[in-house]
C-alpha positions in Angstrom: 133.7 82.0 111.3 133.4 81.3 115.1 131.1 81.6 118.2 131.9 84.3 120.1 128.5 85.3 121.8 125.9 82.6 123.2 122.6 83.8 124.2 121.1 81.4 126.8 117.2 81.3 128.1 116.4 80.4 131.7 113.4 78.3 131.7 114.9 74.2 131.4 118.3 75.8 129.7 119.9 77.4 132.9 117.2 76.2 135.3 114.8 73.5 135.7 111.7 75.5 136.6 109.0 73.2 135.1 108.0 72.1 138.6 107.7 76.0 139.6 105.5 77.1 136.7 103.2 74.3 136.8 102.1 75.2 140.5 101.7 79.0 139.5 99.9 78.5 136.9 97.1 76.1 139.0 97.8 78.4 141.3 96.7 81.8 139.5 94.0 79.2 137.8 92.6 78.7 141.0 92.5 82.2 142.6 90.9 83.2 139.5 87.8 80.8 139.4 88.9 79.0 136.7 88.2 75.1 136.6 91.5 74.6 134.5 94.2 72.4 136.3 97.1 71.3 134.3 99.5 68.4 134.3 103.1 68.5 133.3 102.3 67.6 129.8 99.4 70.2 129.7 101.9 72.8 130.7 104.2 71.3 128.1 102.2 71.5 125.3 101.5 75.2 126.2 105.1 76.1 126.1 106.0 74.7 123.2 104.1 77.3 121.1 104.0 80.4 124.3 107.0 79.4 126.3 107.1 79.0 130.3 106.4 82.1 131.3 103.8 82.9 128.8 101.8 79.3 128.8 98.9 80.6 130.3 98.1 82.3 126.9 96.5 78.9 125.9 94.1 79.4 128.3 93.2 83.4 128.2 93.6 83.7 124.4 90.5 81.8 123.7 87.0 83.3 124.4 85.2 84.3 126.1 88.1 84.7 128.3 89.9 86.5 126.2 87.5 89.3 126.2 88.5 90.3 129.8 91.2 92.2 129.2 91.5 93.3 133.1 90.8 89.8 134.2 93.5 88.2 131.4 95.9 90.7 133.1 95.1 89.9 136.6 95.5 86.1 135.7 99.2 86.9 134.5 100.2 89.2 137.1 99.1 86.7 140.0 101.2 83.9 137.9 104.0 85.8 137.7 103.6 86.6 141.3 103.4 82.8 142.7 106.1 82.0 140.3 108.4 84.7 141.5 107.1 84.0 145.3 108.3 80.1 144.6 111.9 81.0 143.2 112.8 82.8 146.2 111.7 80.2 148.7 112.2 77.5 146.6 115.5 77.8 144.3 115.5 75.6 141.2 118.2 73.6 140.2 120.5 74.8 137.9 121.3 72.5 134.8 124.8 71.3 135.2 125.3 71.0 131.4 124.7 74.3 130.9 127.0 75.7 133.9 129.5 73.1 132.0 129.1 75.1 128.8 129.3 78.8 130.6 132.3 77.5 132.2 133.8 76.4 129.2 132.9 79.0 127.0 133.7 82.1 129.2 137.3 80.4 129.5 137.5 80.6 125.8 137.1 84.3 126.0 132.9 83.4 124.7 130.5 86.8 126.0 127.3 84.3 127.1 124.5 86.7 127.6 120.8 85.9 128.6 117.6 87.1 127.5 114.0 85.6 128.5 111.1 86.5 128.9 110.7 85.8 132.2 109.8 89.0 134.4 113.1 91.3 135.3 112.1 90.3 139.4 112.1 86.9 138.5 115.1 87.0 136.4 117.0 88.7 138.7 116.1 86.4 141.5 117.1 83.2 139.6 120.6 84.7 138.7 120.9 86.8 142.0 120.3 83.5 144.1 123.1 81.4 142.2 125.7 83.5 140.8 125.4 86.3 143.2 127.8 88.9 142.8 129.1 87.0 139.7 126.4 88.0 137.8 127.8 91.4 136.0 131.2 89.7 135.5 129.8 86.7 134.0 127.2 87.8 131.8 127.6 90.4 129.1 123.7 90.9 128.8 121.1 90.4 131.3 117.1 91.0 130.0 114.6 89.9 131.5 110.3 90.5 130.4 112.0 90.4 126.2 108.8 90.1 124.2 109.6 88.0 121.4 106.1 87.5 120.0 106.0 91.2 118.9 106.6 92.5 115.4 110.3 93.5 116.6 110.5 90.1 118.4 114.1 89.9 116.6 115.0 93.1 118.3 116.2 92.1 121.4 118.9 89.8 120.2 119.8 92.3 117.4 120.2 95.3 120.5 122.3 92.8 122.7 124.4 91.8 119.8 125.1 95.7 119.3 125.9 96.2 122.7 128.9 93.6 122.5 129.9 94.5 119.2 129.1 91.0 117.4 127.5 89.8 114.2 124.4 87.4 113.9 126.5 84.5 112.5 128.8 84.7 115.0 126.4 83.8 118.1 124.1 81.3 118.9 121.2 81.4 121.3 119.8 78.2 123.1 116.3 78.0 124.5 113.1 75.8 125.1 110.5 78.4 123.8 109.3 78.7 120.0 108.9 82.4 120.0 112.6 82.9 121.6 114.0 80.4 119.3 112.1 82.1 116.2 113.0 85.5 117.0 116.8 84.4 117.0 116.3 82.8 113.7 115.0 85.7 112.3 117.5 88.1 113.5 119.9 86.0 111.9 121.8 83.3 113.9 122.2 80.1 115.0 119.9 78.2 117.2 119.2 75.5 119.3 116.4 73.7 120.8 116.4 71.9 124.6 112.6 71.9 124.5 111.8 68.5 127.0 108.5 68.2 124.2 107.9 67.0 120.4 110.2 64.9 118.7 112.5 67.2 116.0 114.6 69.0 119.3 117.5 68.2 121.2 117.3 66.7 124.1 118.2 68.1 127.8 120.7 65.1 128.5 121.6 66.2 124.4 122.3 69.6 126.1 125.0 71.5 123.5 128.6 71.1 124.6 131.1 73.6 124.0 133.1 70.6 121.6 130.0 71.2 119.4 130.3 74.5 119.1 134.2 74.2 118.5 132.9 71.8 115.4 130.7 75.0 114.5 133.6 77.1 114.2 135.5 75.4 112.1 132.7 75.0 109.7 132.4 77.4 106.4 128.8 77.6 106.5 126.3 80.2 107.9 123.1 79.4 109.5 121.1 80.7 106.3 122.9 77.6 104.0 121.1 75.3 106.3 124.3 73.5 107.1 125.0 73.0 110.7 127.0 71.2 112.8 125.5 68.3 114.5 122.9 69.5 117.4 122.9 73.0 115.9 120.0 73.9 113.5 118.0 77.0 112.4 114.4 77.1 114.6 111.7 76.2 112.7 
């Protein structure tokens, strides 16, 4: 078997964004009347089960906010919007271990595709700003707003995998959010986790190297016989 695809999220794998969604979300908190202020570990513990761009959804799925429908979509929109507003005049990093691994594995002849569920503006700005013009010859597949948490959540990765003519076991995707890492899982291939929270992930100075994926090819296992190679691991 081998690696030929990688699918790669944006939140803490390509960029380091943490400081950029902890103001929007204060931000929207505030302009909504809310009295909720989060720290870094508050926004932390929200992504680990909603994911960066959906963390908020700690907050609104709960009543009786929940019940506001038009004010729970406000609430997003305006978070969105200070989020997108702060990535245009405020660039986040990009990880160098994972431009390291895109370098490597687009050398080896690797399609490295991304999918998030980030907003398309916002998605487009964070690649736009970086790679410029480099994005269509870089990138295979470029989705941005993916819902993972739906019933289809496996969908996406199962449409971009058509699109580039690969199998499930043949690719791997690489995120910080649970509902992105589950809906790879369940559409059949390998996964790992860079999450900066709990204890059973990877760490971001751990960040997967393209040598570990090598190790994965040469293995005779498939992510459903719950044998991976070191670093690599089925999401939970």
């Amino acid at each position: 078997m081998s690696i030929d695809v990688i699918f790669l999220g944006l939140d803490g794998v390509l960029f380091d964004t943490e400081a950029l969604h902890l103001a929007a979300c204060n931000a929207a908190f505030a302009n909504a009347g809310l009295s909720v202020r989060w720290t870094l570990p508050a926004l932390r513990a929200a992504a680990a089960t909603h994911g960066y761009a959906r963390a908020i959804a700690s907050v609104v799925g709960v009543p009786p906010l929940s019940r506001e429908k038009q004010r729970v979509a406000e609430l997003y929109e305006d978070k969105h919007r200070q989020f997108h507003q702060a990535v245009i005049s405020r660039p986040p990093q990009a990880q160098a271990a994972a431009l390291a691994l895109i370098e490597d594995a687009a050398a080896a002849g690797c399609k490295i595709c991304i999918l998030t569920d980030l907003p398309a503006p916002a998605t487009s700005a964070l690649l736009d700003r970086y790679f410029g013009a480099d994005v269509t010859s870089l990138f295979s597949v470029v989705a941005g707003g993916v819902n993972f948490d739906s019933a289809s959540g496996a969908g996406p990765y199962i449409h971009a995998l058509n699109a580039v003519g690969a199998a499930p076991h043949n690719a791997i995707a690489i995120d910080t959010a649970v509902p992105a890492l589950r809906a790879a899982a369940d559409a059949g291939l390998w996964t790992v986790s860079v999450a900066p929270y709990g204890t059973d992930v990877v760490r971001p100075r751990q960040f997967i190297t393209f040598d570990a994926l090598h190790e994965l090819q040469a293995s005779p296992y498939t992510p459903d016989q719950q044998r991976p190679a070191p670093g690599l691991h089925r999401a939970a």
